[in-house]
C-alpha positions in Angstrom: 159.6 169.1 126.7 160.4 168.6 123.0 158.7 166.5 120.4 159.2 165.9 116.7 156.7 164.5 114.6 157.9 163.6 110.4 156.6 161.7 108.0 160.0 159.9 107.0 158.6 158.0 103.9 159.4 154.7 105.0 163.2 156.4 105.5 163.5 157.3 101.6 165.2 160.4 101.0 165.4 162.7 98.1 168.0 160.4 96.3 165.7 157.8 96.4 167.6 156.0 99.0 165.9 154.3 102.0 168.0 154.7 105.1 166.7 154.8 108.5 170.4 156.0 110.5 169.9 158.5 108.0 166.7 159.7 109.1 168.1 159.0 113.3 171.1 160.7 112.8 168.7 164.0 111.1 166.1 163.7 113.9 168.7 163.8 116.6 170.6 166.5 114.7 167.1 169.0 114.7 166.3 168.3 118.6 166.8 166.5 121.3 163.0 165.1 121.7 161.8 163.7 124.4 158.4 162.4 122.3 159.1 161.4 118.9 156.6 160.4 116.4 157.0 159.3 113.2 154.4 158.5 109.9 154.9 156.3 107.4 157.0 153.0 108.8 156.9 149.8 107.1 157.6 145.9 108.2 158.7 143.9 105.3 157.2 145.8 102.3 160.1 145.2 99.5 157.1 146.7 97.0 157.9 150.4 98.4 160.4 151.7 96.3 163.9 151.4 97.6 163.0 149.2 100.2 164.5 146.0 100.8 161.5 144.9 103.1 163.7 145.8 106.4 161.6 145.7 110.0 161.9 149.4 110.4 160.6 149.6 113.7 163.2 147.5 115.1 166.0 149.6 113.4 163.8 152.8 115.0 163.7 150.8 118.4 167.8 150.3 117.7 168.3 154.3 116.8 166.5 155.1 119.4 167.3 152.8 122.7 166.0 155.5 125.0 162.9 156.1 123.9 160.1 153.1 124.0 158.7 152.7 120.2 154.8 152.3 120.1 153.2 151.0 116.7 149.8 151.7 115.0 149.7 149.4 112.6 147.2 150.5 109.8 147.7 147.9 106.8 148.2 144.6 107.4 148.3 142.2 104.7 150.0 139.1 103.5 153.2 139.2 101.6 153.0 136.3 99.5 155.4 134.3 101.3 153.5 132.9 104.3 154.4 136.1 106.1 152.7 139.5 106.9 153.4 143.2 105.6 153.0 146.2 107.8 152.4 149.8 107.6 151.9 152.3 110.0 152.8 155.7 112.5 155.0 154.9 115.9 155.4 156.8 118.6 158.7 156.9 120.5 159.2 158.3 123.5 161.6 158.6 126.6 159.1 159.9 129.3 156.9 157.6 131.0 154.2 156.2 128.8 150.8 155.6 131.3 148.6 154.2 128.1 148.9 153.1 124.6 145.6 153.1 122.5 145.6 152.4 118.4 142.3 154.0 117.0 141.6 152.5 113.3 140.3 155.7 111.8 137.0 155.6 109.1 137.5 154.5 105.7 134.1 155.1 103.9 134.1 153.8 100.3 135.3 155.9 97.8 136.1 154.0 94.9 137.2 156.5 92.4 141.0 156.7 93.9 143.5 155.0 95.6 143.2 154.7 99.4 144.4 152.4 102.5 143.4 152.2 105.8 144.6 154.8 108.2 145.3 155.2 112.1 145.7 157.2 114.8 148.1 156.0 117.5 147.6 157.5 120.9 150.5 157.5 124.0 149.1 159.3 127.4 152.7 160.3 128.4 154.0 161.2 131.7 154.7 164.9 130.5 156.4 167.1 133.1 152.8 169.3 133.8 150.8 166.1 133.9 149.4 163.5 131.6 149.5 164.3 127.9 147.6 162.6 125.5 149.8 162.8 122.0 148.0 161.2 119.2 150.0 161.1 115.8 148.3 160.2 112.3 148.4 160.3 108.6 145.3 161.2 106.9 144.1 159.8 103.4 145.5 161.9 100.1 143.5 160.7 97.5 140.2 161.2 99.0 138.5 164.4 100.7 135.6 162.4 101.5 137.7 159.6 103.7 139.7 162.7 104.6 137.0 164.6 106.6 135.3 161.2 108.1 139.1 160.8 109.6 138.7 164.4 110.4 135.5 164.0 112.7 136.7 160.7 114.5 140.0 162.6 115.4 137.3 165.3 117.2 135.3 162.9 118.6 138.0 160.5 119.6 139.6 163.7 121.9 136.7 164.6 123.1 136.1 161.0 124.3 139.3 160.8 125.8 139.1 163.9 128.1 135.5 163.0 129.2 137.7 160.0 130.4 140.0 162.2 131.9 137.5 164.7 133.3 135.0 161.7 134.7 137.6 159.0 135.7 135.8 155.6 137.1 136.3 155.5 141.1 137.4 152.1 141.1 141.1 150.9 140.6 141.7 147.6 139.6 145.2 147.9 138.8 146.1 144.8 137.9 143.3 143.3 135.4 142.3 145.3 132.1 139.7 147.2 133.7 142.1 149.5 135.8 141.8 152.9 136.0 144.7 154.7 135.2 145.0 159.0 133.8 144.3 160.2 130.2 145.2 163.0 130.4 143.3 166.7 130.0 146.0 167.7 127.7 146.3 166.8 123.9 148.1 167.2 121.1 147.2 165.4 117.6 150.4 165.6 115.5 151.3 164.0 112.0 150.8 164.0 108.1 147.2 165.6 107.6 147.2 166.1 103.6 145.2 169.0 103.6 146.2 172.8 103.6 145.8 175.4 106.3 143.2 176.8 103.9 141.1 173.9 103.1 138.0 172.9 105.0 139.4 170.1 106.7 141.6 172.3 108.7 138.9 174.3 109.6 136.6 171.2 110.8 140.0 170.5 113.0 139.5 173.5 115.0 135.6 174.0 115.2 133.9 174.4 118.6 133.3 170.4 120.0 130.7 171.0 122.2 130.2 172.8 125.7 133.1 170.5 127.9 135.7 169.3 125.3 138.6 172.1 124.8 139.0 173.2 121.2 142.0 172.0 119.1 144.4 174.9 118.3 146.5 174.9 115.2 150.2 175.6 117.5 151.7 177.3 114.3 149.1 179.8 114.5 149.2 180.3 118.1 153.1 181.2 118.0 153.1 182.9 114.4 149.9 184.7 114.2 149.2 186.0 110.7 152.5 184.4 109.4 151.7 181.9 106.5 152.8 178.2 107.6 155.9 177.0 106.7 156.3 174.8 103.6 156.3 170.8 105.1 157.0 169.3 101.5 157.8 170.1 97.7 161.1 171.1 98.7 164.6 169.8 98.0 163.2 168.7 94.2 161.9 165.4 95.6 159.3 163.5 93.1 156.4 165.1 94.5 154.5 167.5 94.9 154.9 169.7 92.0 155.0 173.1 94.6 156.0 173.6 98.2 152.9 173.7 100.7 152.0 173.0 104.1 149.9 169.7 105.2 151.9 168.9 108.5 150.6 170.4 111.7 150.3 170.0 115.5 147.1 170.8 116.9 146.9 171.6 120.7 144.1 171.3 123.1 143.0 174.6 124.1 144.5 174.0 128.2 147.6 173.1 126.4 148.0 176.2 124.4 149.3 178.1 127.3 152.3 175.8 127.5 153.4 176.1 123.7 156.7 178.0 123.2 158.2 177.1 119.9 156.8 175.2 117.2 159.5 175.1 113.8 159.6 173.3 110.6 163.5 172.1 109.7 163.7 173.0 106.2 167.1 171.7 105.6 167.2 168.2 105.6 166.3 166.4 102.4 165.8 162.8 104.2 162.4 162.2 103.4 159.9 164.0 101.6 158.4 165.6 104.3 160.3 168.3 106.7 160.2 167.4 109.8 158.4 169.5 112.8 159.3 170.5 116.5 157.3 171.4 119.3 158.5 173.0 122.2 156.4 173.1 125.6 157.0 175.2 129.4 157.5 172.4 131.8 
């Protein structure tokens, strides 16, 4: 099983130029992935630079017509013209999906920067070991304070899910909303996280949850111990930042960390902003 996760920058590239084949040609180009997930997608936002407002999840639904495309939408506001704008993180993928849950994450006041609100969208796929719970996000830049309150709902929000998984109701209704359907003891919590692998926010990421809840593991760190993480932006001379670092990571549950082979960052492609990650997993 292969997944991608990139923040695409609403499909601007390096040149400025929004193109979303661009970015499906590149994703397809740097794995065939059977779970693809994807920060940073705008609905009719002509304000974002080199945009022309396109639906970009129904071009990503076009790219892609054998994967399913599930969006988070995390801003939602009027355009201005009797219609609404949309931003947001989608999850597309070609294996079964069980469950789809969009978890608005915290956005404490903090009125000294810029911020929006932020989400995590979370798929329970029908992985080939069992039910996976991916959950992709994009984290607040501007603020460390809204930064580690997203942080600690991301923790508890796994460890709610898997005491669903662990303590399932008995009953099945299957066809009303209250049926009972797997969550999945696996999970993986993928995206833009802009913080560093030495700031405290990574850290809080991987503390001890409490006594039932299996830890989240940085997969980078599991595959290249002692190797410093790749750089996931400031290449390729785009606008920002003003140095190469790392701030995008996939963190594993600690039963999932068995079945990690390969995790990668393409360093190539100048598409978006952000380079693009993979994730390998044993079947």
């Amino acid at each position: 099983m292969n997944l991608l996760t990139w923040n695409i920058q609403w499909g601007r590239g390096c040149d400025g130029v929004v193109d979303l084949a661009r970015i499906a040609r590149e994703a397809e180009k740097i794995v065939d992935a059977d779970v693809i997930c994807m920060q940073e997608i705008a609905v009719n936002f002509p304000g974002l630079s080199g945009s022309s407002g396109e639906d970009q999840i129904t071009l990503l639904r076009d790219a892609f017509p054998q994967h399913q495309a599930h969006y988070g939408i995390a801003t939602d506001l009027p355009d201005r013209r009797g219609g609404r704008s949309h931003f947001g993180n989608v999850v597309l993928s070609r294996l079964p999906v069980l469950q789809v849950f969009r978890h608005l994450l915290p956005w404490p006041s903090d009125p000294a920067v810029s911020s929006m609100q932020r989400i995590c969208v979370e798929t329970v796929v029908q992985a080939p070991f069992g039910p996976l719970r991916v959950m992709t996000t994009h984290l607040e830049y501007y603020s460390a304070k809204q930064r580690m309150a997203q942080v600690d709902a991301l923790r508890a929000l796994h460890a709610q899910a898997y005491a669903h998984a662990r303590h399932p109701r008995s009953d099945e209704e299957r066809d009303s909303p209250f049926a009972v359907l797997p969550r999945g003891e696996f999970a993986l919590i993928c995206g833009d996280f802009n913080f560093e692998p030495h700031q405290p926010e990574h850290d809080r990421m991987t503390e001890l949850i409490d006594g039932e809840t299996p830890c989240l593991l940085d997969a980078w760190s599991l595959i290249h111990p002692g190797v410093q993480h790749a750089h996931t932006v400031g290449l390729h001379e785009c606008e920002w930042p003003d140095r190469p670092y790392c701030c995008d990571f996939v963190f594993v549950s600690e039963n999932l960390a068995p079945l990690v082979r390969r995790i990668d960052v393409d360093q190539r492609t100048d598409a978006s902003d952000h380079q693009p990650v993979v994730v390998e997993f044993a079947n």
